[in-house]
C-alpha positions, 0 to 999 in steps of 0.5 A: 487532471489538471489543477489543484486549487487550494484557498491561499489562507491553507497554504500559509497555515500549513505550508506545502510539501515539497517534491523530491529532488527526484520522484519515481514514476508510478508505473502500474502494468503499461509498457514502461519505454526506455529511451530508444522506445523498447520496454524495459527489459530487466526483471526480478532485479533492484536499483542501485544509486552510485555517485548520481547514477541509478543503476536498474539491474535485471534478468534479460529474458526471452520468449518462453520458458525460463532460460530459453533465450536469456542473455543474462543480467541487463542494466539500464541507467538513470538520473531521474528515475524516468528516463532510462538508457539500456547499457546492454548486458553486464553478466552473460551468460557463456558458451563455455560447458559445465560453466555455472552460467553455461547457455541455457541456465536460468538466472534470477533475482539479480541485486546488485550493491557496492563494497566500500572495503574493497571498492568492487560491486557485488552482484548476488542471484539465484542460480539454477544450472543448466539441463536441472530446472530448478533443483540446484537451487543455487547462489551466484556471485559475481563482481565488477569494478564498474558498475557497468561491468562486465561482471565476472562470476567468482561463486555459485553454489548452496549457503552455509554447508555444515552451519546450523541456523543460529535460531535452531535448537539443539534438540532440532539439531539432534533429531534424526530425520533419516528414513522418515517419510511424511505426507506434506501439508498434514500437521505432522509435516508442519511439525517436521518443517518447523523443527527443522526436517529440511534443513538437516536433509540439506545440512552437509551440501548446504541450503537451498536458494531461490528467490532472493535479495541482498540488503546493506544495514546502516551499520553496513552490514550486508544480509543475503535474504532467500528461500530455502528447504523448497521455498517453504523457509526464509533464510537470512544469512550475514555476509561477510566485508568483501560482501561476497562470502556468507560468515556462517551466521544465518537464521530461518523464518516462518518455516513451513511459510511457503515465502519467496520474492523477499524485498526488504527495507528499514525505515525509523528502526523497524525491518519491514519485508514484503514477500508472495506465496508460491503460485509459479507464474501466478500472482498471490496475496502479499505477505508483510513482515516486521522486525526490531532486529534483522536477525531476532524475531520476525512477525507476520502482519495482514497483506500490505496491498489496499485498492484494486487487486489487492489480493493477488499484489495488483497482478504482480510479484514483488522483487525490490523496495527502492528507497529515495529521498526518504521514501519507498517504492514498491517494485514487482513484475507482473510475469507473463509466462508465454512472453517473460522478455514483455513482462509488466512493471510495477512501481507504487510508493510505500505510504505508512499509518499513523502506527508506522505500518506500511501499505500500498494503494494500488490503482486501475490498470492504466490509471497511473502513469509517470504523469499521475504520480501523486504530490500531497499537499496537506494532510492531518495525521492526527497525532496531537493528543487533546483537540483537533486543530482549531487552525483546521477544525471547527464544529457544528452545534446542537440539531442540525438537519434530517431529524437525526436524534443526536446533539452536536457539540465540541466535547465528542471530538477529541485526538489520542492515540494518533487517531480522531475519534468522534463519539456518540454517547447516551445522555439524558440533559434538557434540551436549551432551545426547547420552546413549547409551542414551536414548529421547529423539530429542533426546538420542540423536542425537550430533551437532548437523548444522543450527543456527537460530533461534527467537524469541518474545514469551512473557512480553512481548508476549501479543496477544488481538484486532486485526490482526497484520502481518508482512512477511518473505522467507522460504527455498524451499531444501530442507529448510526449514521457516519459521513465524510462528505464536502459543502460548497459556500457560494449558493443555499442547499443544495445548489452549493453542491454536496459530495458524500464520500460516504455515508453509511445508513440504513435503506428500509432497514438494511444497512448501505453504504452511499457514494454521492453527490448533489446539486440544485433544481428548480425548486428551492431545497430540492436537490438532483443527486447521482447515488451509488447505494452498495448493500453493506452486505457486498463488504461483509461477505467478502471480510466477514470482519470488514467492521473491525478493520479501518478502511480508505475512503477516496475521491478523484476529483477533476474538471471531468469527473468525480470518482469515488472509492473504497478500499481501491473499488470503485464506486460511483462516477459523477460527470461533471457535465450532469451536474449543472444547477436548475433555476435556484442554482442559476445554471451554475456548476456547483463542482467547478468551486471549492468545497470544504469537508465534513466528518460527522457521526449522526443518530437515527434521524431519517437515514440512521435507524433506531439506536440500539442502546447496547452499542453506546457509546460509539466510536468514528475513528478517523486515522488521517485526511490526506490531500493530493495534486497531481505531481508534474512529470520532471 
């Protein structure tokens, strides 16, 4: 990927958005180098930015199982987020006997965060003691007066002994669970779970600790985030001034949830969590949370993860979610048991809905590097309420092309709620270019039966080269026939060139949805194309409510190929070597020009099917248009 060329009347309608003063790589799998050449070795830990230093603090692991061979807590440092310096291991492990940390025991999750009350650093990690696996479940604390350590260990042991949960009744409270033996997973141990069977089991010796995090408020407040009572309940204790003692004031969540891998930020007022499941070493579908208050109600939400592997967290684990420069990135360990020292990293930005939900695009293993990190340039949100843009978005009028049955005109396009919707209704009007004895199927019908909408960016917003995002909720109904497509202007159809991010229609009846693209031949209005046809049937079975949802429409568009995606999978690769025009086109490459873009939701015609009056009127919700260039490695 080389360049992205943008008409320089775009650029002064809307002006670009400028880089970060500092822009984390995207690091997805691959060996991530620090500056002597070895791969990063610090895992399950959190980046801390202290006076222009990122401080990256994690577990050193050996070769093997958990423990064998761990030093203990390694740190790298940065000024760029790119470039990292291994400052060796700043909590060791000790050969001393009984220690908490005595050789041999397994520490995890190390966060680390600075105390302005008492100037010291703080450094918080599950802790499991020597010889016991994972059963003393404990929560080790440690301090420093440089960020550099060493740290010395003040503390390991279970949360809160004799404290109830503030979220706890007090008719959990008075249950006596003594004697009582369930099997796990039935409906009844689910009850037994949520009333609080565990904790009261671990009430005197205090809670379990696993997987864990720290977090400071904007009000400075600190809360220590972990999983406890078997990794079936999340805690959230607050810590006290010094950052190194619990108050007693802690609540629990989703109970019986089996969470652990908290990582947790706050953007705009709102909490935000992601977690995983607990499959030991393999990875699982995420879980995102929300809050209004860190220690109110807590709600679960649908996997923040879209794009390839979505559903296992793109083969990672999340441990942190780093904010810098007013954005987030997502951090997670692809683990690899038989080798913990060489397990992978993960970094992906948190990018946000119109409704301010997060999510995160995953990428092909490989495809994303610190150089393919991602700059927008410009997008449309959507969030005027009224018209689109007219500085961006002009319209087709009346019949246009295919036979389709619908008449276009300005007043099914509107913005409300954040969203562009596009309508398809049923309607009975004359038609105003109707002549009866006229060849054109335009002017012959007598009627206008459908009327949409179809908007575009020609003359406003041409796009050669980048990445095109489009997230939208397209209509299934009959005769429905949906596009996010781009026109080049240079020639006549189709040695223009035309690209169909998607089309959904119908192919001898059965629903298709289509990733294309087109270019000219010899013969005029005659066109080579390169489609990719995908049974709807390939969504549906997968998400028998596919339809419901809104999904990401991609393209990636370089001087080599253009790729086409949905929802991360990919779907058709264009090679711009096969895309050369015929005799009309005068051998040109309609695809080394700019193209503007087109959403459209047409009726019936060649491709759409019969209508189906029950489904009228219909709706294209289109969330946002995003456009990328590649961002420069600093």
């Amino acid at each position: 990927m080389k360049k992205l060329v943008i008409a320089a009347m775009m650029l002064a309608a809307t002006g670009v958005t400028a880089m970060c003063a500092v822009t984390p790589p995207i690091v997805n799998g691959e060996v991530f180098p620090d500056t002597e050449g070895n791969h990063i070795n610090a895992h399950g830990g959190a980046i801390m930015e202290h006076d222009g230093t990122y401080y990256w603090y994690g577990e050193h692991r050996g070769e093997g199982r958990p423990g064998k061979g761990q030093r203990g807590v390694a740190c790298y440092t940065s000024t760029d987020l790119r470039n990292w310096t291994n400052r060796g291991i700043v909590l060791s492990v000790t050969d001393e006997a009984d220690s908490p940390i005595e050789e041999g025991c397994i520490i995890e999750r190390p966060k680390v965060i600075y105390c302005p009350a008492t100037g010291r650093f703080v450094m918080w990690f599950h802790n499991e003691l020597k010889g016991q696996g994972y059963a003393a479940a404990q929560a080790g604390v440690a301090t420093s007066d440089n960020p550099l350590g060493p740290f010395k260990l003040s503390a390991s042991s279970r949360v809160n002994p004799g404290i109830y949960p503030l979220n706890m009744s007090e008719a959990d409270r008075a249950r006596n669970w003594d004697g009582v033996e369930l099997e796990w997973w039935t409906p009844e141990w689910y009850e037994a779970i949520n009333q609080g069977m565990l904790n009261k089991r671990d009430h005197e010796s205090g809670q379990m600790s696993r997987d864990m995090t720290v977090f400071v408020d904007d009000d400075g407040k600190a809360y220590h985030i972990y999983s406890a009572e078997e990794n079936l309940t999340l805690n959230i204790a607050e810590l006290d001034s010094t950052y190194e003692r619990h108050t007693g004031r802690y609540i629990r969540i989703f109970p019986g949830g089996h969470n652990e891998a908290p990582a947790i930020f706050k953007k705009d007022g709102t909490y935000w969590m992601i977690t995983s499941g607990c499959t030991g070493w393999a990875p699982n579908t995420a879980r995102l949370m929300r809050a209004d208050s860190i220690m109110g109600t807590w709600t679960q939400l649908p996997n923040p993860c879209v794009g390839p592997d979505a559903d296992i967290t793109f083969g990672g684990q999340s441990t942190y979610i780093m904010p810098h420069e007013g954005g987030f990135t997502f951090m997670a360990d692809i683990w690899n048991p038989k080798d913990l020292g060489n397990s992978r990293h993960i970094w992906l930005p948190i990018e946000f809905r119109s409704d301010g939900t997060p999510y995160i695009m995953g990428r092909e293993r490989g495809e994303a590097s610190g150089d393919e990190a991602w700059r927008m340039v410009w997008s449309d949100e959507f969030d005027r309420d009224g018209k689109p843009d007219p500085k961006i978005w002009s319209y087709e009028n009346g019949f246009v092309r295919n036979h389709e049955l619908q008449w276009y005109q300005p007043e099914n396009a509107n913005c409300r709620d954040g969203l562009l919707v596009i309508e398809a209704r049923s309607e009975n009007r004359p038609n105003p270019t109707y002549s009866a004895d006229a060849n054109d199927w335009r002017k012959s019908r007598k009627t206008i039966d459908y009327t949409s909408a179809c908007v575009k960016t020609q003359g406003t917003k041409d796009m050669l080269y980048g990445r095109l995002d489009v997230r939208a909720r397209i209509p299934v109904g009959g005769g429905s026939w949906p596009a996010i497509w781009l026109l080049g202007e240079k020639q006549p159809w189709p040695s223009c060139g035309e690209i169909d991010v998607m089309e959904y229609y119908r192919i001898n009846g059965e629903p298709h949805i289509l990733a294309n693209a087109a270019w000219g031949t010899d013969k005029p209005y005659q066109a080579k194309w390169n489609s990719q046809r995908i049974p709807y049937s390939h969504f549906t079975d997968t998400d028998p409510f596919w339809a419901e949802k809104f999904h990401i429409w991609r393209m990636d568009w370089d001087e080599e190929n253009i790729k086409l995606y949905l929802d991360g999978e990919l779907l058709n690769i264009i090679p711009l070597s096969s895309t050369v025009n015929g005799k009309q086109g005068n051998g040109t490459n309609p695809f080394t020009s700019p193209q503007y873009l087109l959403l459209n939701l047409a009726i019936g015609g060649d491709n759409g099917g019969t209508p189906d009056p029950e489904c009228f009127p219909m709706k294209y919700e289109i969330d946002y248009v995003r456009l990328y260039e590649p961002a420069a490695r600093k």
